[in-house]
ZAMARGU-4260 file (C-alpha; in steps of 0.2 Angstrom, whole numbers, plus 5000, padded with zeros to 4 digits):
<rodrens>
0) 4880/4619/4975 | 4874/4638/4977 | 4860/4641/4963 | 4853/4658/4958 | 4837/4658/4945
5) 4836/4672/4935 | 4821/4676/4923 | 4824/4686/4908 | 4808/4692/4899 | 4809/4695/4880
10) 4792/4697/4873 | 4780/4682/4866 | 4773/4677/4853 | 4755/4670/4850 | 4739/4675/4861
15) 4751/4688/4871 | 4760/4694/4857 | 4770/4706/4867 | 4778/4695/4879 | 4790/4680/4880
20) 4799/4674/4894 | 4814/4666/4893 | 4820/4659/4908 | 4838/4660/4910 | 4847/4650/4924
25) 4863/4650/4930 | 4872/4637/4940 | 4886/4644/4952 | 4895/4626/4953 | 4911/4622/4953
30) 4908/4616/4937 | 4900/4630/4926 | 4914/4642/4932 | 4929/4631/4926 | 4935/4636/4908
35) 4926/4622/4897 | 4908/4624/4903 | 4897/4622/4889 | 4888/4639/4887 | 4872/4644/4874
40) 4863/4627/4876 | 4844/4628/4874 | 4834/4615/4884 | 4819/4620/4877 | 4813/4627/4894
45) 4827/4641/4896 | 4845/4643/4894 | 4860/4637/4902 | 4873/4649/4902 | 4890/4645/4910
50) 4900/4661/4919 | 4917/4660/4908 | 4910/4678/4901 | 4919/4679/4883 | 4936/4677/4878
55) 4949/4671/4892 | 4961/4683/4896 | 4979/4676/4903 | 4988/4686/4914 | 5006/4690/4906
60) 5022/4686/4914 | 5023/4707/4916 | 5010/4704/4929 | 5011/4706/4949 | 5016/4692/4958
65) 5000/4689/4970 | 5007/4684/4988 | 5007/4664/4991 | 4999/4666/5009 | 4985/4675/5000
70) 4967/4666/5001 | 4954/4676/4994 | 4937/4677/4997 | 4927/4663/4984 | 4919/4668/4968
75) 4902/4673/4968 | 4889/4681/4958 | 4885/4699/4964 | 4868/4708/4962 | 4870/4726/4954
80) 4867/4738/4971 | 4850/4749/4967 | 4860/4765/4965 | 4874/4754/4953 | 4858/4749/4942
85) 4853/4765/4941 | 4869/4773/4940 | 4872/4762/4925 | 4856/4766/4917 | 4863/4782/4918
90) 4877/4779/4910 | 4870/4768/4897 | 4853/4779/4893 | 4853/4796/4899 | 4846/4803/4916
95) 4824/4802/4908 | 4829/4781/4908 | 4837/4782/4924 | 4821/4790/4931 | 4812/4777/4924
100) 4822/4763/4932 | 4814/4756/4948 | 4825/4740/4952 | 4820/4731/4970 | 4830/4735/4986
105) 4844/4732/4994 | 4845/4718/5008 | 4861/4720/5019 | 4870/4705/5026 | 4885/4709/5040
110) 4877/4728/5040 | 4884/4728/5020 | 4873/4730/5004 | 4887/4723/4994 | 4887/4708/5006
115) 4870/4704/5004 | 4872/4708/4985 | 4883/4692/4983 | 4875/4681/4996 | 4855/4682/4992
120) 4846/4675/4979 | 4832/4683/4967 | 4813/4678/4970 | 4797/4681/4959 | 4792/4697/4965
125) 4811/4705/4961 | 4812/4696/4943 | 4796/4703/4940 | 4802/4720/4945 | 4819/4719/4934
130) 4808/4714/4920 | 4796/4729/4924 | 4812/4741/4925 | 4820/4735/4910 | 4802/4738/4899
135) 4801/4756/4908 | 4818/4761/4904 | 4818/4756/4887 | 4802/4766/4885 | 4809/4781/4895
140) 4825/4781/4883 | 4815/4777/4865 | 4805/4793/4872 | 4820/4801/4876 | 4829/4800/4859
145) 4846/4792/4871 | 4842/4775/4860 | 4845/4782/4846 | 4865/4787/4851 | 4869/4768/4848
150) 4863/4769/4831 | 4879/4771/4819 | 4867/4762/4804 | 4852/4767/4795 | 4840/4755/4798
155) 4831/4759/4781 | 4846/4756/4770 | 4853/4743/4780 | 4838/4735/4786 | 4831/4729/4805
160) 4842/4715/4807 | 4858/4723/4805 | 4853/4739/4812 | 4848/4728/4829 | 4861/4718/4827
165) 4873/4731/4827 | 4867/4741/4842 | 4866/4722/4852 | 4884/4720/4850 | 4890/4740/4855
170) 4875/4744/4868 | 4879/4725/4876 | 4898/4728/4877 | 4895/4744/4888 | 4880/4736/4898
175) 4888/4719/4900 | 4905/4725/4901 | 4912/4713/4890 | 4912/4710/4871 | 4898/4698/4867
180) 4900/4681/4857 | 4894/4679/4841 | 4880/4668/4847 | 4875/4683/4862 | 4873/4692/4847
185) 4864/4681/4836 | 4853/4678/4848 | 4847/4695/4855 | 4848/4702/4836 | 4834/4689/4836
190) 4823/4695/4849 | 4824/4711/4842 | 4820/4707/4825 | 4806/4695/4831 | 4798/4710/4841
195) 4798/4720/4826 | 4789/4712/4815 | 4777/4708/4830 | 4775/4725/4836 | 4776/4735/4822
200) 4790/4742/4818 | 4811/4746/4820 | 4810/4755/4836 | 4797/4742/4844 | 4812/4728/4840
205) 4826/4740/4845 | 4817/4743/4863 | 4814/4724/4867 | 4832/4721/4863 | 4837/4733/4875
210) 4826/4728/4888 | 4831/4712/4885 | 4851/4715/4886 | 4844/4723/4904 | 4836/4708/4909
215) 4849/4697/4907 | 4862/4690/4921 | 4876/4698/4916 | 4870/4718/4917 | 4863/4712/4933
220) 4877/4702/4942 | 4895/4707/4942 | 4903/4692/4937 | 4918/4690/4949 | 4922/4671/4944
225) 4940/4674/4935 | 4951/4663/4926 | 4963/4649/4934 | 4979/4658/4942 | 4994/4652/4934
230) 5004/4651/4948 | 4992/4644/4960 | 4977/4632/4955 | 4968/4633/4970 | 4965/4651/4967
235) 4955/4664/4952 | 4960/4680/4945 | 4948/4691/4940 | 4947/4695/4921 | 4952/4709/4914
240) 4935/4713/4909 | 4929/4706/4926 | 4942/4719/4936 | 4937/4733/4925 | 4919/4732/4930
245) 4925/4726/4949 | 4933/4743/4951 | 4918/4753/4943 | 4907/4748/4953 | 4916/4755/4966
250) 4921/4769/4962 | 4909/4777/4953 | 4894/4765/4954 | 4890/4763/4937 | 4896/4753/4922
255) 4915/4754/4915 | 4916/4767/4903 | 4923/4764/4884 | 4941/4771/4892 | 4942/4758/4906
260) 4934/4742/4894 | 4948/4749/4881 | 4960/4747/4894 | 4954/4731/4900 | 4954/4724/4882
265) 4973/4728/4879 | 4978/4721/4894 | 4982/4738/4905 | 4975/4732/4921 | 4985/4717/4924
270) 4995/4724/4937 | 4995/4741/4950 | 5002/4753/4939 | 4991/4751/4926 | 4977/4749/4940
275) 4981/4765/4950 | 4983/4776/4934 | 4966/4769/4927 | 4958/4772/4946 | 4965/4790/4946
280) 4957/4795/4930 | 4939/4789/4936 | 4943/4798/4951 | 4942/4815/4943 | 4922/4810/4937
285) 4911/4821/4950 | 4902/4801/4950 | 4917/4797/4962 | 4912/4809/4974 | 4893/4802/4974
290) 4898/4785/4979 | 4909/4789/4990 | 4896/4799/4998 | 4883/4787/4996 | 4895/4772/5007
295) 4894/4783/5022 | 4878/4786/5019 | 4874/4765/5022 | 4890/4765/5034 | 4886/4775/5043
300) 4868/4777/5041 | 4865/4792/5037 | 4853/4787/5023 | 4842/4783/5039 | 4838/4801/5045
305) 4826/4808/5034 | 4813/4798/5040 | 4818/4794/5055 | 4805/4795/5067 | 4806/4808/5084
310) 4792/4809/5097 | 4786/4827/5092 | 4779/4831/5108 | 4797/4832/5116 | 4805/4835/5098
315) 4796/4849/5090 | 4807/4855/5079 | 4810/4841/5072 | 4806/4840/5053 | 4809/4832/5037
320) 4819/4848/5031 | 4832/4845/5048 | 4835/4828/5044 | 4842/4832/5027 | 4850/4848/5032
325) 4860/4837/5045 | 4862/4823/5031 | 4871/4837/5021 | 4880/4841/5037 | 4890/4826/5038
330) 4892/4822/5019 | 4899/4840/5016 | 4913/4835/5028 | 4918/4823/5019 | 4918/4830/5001
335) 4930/4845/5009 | 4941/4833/5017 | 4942/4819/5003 | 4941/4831/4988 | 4943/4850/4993
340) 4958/4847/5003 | 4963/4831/5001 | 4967/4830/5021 | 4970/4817/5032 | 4954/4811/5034
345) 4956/4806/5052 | 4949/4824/5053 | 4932/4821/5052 | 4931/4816/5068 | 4939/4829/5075
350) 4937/4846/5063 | 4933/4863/5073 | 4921/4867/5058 | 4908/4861/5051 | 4895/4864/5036
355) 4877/4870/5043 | 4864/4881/5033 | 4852/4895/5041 | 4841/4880/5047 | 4853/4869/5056
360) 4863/4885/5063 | 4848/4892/5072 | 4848/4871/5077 | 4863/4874/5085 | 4862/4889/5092
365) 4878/4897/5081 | 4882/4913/5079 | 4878/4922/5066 | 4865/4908/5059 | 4854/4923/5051
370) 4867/4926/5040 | 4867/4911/5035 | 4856/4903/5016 | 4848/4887/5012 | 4866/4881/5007
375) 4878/4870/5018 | 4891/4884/5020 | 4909/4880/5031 | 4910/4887/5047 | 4921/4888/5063
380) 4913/4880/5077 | 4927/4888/5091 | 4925/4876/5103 | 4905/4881/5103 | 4893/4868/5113
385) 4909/4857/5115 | 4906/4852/5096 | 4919/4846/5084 | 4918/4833/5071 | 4909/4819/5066
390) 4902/4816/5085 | 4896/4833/5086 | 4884/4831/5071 | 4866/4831/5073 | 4865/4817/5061
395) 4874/4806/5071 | 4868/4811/5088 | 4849/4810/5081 | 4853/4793/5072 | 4858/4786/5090
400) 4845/4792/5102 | 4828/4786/5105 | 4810/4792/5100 | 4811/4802/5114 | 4828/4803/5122
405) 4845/4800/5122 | 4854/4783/5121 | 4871/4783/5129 | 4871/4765/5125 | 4867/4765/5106
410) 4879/4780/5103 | 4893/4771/5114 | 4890/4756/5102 | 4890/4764/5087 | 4907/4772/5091
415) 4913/4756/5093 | 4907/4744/5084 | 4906/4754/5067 | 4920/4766/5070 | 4934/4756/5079
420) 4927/4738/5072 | 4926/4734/5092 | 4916/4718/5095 | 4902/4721/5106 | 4895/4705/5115
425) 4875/4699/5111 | 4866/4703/5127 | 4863/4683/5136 | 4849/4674/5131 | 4833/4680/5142
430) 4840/4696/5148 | 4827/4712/5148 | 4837/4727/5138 | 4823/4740/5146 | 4828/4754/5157
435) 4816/4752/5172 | 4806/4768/5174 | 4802/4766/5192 | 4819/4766/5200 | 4821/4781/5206
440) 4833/4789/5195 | 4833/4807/5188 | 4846/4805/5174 | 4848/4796/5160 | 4865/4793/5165
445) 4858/4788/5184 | 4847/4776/5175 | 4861/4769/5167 | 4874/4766/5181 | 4859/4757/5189
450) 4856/4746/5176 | 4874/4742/5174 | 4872/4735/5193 | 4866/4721/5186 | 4878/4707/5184
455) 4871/4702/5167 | 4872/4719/5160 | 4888/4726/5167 | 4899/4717/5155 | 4891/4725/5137
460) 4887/4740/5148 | 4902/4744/5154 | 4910/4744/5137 | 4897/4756/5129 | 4888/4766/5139
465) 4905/4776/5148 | 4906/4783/5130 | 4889/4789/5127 | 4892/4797/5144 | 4900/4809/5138
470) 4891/4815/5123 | 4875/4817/5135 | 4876/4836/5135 | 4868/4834/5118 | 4848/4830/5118
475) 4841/4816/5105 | 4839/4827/5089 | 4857/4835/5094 | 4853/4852/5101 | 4867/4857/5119
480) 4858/4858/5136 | 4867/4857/5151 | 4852/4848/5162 | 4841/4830/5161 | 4824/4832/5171
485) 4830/4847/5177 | 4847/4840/5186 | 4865/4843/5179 | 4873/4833/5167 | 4890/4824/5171
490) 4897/4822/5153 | 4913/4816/5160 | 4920/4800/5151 | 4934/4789/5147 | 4937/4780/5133
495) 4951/4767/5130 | 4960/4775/5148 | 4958/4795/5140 | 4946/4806/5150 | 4935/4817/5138
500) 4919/4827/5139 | 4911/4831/5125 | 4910/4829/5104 | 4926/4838/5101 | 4937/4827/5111
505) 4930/4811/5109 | 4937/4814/5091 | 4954/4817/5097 | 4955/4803/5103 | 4947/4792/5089
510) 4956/4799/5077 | 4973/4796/5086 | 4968/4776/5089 | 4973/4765/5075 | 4959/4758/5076
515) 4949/4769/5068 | 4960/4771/5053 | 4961/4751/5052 | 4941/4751/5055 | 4940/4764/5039
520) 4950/4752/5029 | 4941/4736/5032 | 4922/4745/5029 | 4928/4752/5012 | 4936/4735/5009
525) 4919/4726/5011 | 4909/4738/5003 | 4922/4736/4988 | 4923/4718/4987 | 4905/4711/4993
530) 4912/4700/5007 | 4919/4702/5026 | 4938/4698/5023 | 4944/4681/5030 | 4960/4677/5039
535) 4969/4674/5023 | 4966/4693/5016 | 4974/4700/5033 | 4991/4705/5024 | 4986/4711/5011
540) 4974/4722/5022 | 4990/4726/5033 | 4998/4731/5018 | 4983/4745/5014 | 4983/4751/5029
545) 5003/4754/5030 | 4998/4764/5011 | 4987/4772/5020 | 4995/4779/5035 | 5010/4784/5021
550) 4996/4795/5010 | 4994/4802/5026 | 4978/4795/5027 | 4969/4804/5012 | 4952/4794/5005
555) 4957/4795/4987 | 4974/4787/4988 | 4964/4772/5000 | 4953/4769/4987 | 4966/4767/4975
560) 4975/4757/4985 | 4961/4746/4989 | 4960/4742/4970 | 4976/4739/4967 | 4979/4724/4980
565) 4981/4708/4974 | 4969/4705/4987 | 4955/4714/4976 | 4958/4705/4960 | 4960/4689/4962
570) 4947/4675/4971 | 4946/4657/4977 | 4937/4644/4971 | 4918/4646/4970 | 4912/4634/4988
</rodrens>
């Protein structure tokens, strides 16, 4: 049995009148997710809720027909990301409550947020902080008037109860994503009544029943249990309600909106058409570029540069205001090629432009740089500095260096392992990683080569550090030079039997490897489903890929075929 304790806070009465604590726990057992699991019991010390969520929904026979060799990941709970939390506040509350929300951080698991989401349970200190983020918000959006947008009833006329209990059952439907039972509503009607005559008033009562939808399990998991499969017992597909907030999540990072939960309530997303017309329509919401945007911001770590420390005796220039002008660097190529052109995507690792303003031109050395504004503006980098995509970009190259230098090794890593999903071995057990500083060498490269002399180096080295090698014209915050300690710099390389030199043509060559297409997949694939795909999803990833390739390899038709598989809607039985 897995377990995950979840507080929820709802005010209390007597000596500290403004708070009550209830605690609510959720067992993830075989048991409690099987349709029949008691739910709404009150032990006197908490509640026991089961994860059935609602009314069953039976897929129709006009369904897809999910692949027999399919073996889907096992149902879990997973924890809201912090930008889904306060994406959905967002949503939910206007932008003053999402200001307010302050949820804990992320922990990733396999280099994935969502993984560690669905594998890591909640302690005190983060239960505390979802209690003092649901207070906080309700407070912001009370102050903001966004509260009062889920009124339809006079609260005067119709009185507290059924003015609280009417906002319960249409605020909790968004925030829940789901319609909630009669005995959800009962029950939250009565902590906001409770409050009201405790506190003084309507809007006291409306605010703790707000803050108490926000505590509860099921605004800050994504509920991803399902319903028995029909044609298959041993596995689960997701319901409708369940899917809809699946494909959210992941697209937008924010709750479903009242479109999608329609959909999801008259059945529309039971199979891929239905699917990839609802995922097209959120794909038109500017959100969809934001998260797209901030999944290669943890992929590939560019969240990491502003920040980022650099020894500022050999890096001068660097600064705060860099990092982020090279963040926008690489996030503005991927806007242009996802959204503006809706080009093969492949691209970004090889474009013969780039985005830079005044700051990162003059960086570079471009021309015409003091032309250039504050604002990320496209321009042609004909061949400058050996520059062209991705590998050319000062976010990536800083990202990979060391406080003080380059790092062939990291960069070659990176490239590999996060690009062409390459495994790169541990180093044995015992073995020294420093570079030895007294050996003689000039080079970085020299120092390298001599390291790699090393028997139990060679073998890791040999596979990472030839490709760093040829990215070495470009200094540890990304700037050309064509010396190291005043010697010349051999930047020839190989990669995968191809001899390059330089930014520009490493990308040739990774963009013409299937790996990197088939790397792209998989990484969006476990961002979207909180889990590394087992042997039993490899089809079905095939068949992505194949979709892929046939779009010719434009984002947005990935992520609407990601959505679409069978292998995102359905799981197996929870471990």
């Amino acid at each position: 049995m897995r377990g995950v304790d979840v507080h929820m806070l709802e005010g209390r009465r007597g000596e500290d009148a403004r708070r009550r604590r209830l605690v609510l726990a959720i067992g993830l057992c075989t048991a409690a997710l099987l349709p029949g699991c008691k739910r709404g019991s009150d032990d006197g010390m908490g509640l026991s809720v089961g994860l059935d969520g609602g009314e069953s929904e039976t897929a129709g026979d006009d369904g897809d027909e999910i692949p027999a060799d399919l073996d889907p990941a096992p149902a879990t709970l997973r924890l809201l990301l912090q930008r889904q939390y306060v994406g959905a506040v967002e949503e939910l509350l206007g932008p003053e409550a999402a200001a307010a929300a302050d949820p804990p951080e992320n922990h990733a698991i396999n280099g994935f947020d969502a993984v560690g989401a669905a594998q890591l349970a909640l302690g005190d200190a983060e239960i505390d902080a979802y209690e003092r983020s649901a207070r906080a918000v309700a407070e912001a959006a009370a102050a903001a008037g966004t509260l009062d947008t889920w009124l339809a009833c006079d609260p005067v006329g119709a009185g507290n109860e059924a003015c609280i209990r009417q906002v319960v059952g249409s605020f909790g439907r968004r925030a829940w994503r789901r319609p909630l039972t009669d005995e959800e509503i009962e029950r939250y009607t009565a902590v906001g009544t409770a409050a009201a005559a405790d506190l003084g008033g309507f809007e006291a009562g409306l605010r703790a029943a707000i803050a108490a939808l926000l505590q509860s399990p099921y605004f800050l998991y994504q509920v991803e249990v399902g319903e028995p499969d029909p044609d298959d017992p041993s596995r689960r597909r997701l319901t409708q309600y369940e899917l809809a907030s699946r494909i959210s999540f992941f697209l937008l990072d924010t709750v479903p909106d009242a479109e999608l939960l329609d959909d999801a309530e008259a059945g529309l997303l039971y199979d891929s058409d239905g699917i990839r017309e609802a995922a097209w329509r959120l794909l038109e919401r500017p959100r969809a570029r934001e998260s797209l945007g901030e999944f290669f911001g943890e992929a590939w770590r560019l969240r990491n540069l502003v920040g980022l420390p650099k020894d500022l005796a050999t890096f001068p220039q660097w600064t705060p205001e860099l990092a982020e002008a090279m963040r926008g660097e690489t996030l503005a190529l991927i806007e242009d090629l996802a959204w503006e052109q809706e080009a093969d995507f492949r691209e970004v690792f090889m474009a013969d432009y780039t985005f830079v303003n005044a700051r990162l031109g003059f960086h570079y050395g471009l021309p015409g740089a003091a032309e250039l504004s504050d604002t990320h503006t496209k321009v042609s980098l004909a061949g400058h500095d050996k520059r062209g995509g991705l590998f050319g970009h000062g976010g990536f190259l800083s990202l990979l260096g060391h406080v003080s230098s380059t790092s062939p090794t990291l960069r070659g890593k990176f490239v590999l392992e996060n690009i062409l999903c390459r495994t790169v071995p541990p180093p044995p057990p015992g073995v020294v990683t420093d570079l030895p500083t007294n050996d003689g060498s000039v080079t970085m490269r020299e120092r390298l080569e001599a390291h790699m002399s090393d028997p139990s180096c060679r073998g890791c080295h040999e596979m990472m550090d030839p490709i760093g090698f040829g990215l070495e014209n470009y200094d540890g915050i990304g700037r050309f030079r064509t010396e190291d300690n005043g010697q010349p710099i051999d930047s020839s390389a190989v990669l995968d039997g191809e001899a390059f030199d330089g930014a520009a043509s490493l990308g040739t060559i990774v963009a013409s490897s299937p790996d990197s297409a088939h790397c792209l997949v998989r990484n969006l694939y476990r961002h979207a489903t909180g889990h590394i795909e087992g042997p039993g999803e490899e089809d079905a990833l095939l068949v992505i890929e194949d979709a892929f390739a046939e779009s010719g390899y434009r984002m947005q038709d990935l992520m609407v075929e990601i959505v679409a598989s069978p292998a995102f809607r359905v799981v197996a039985e929870p471990e």
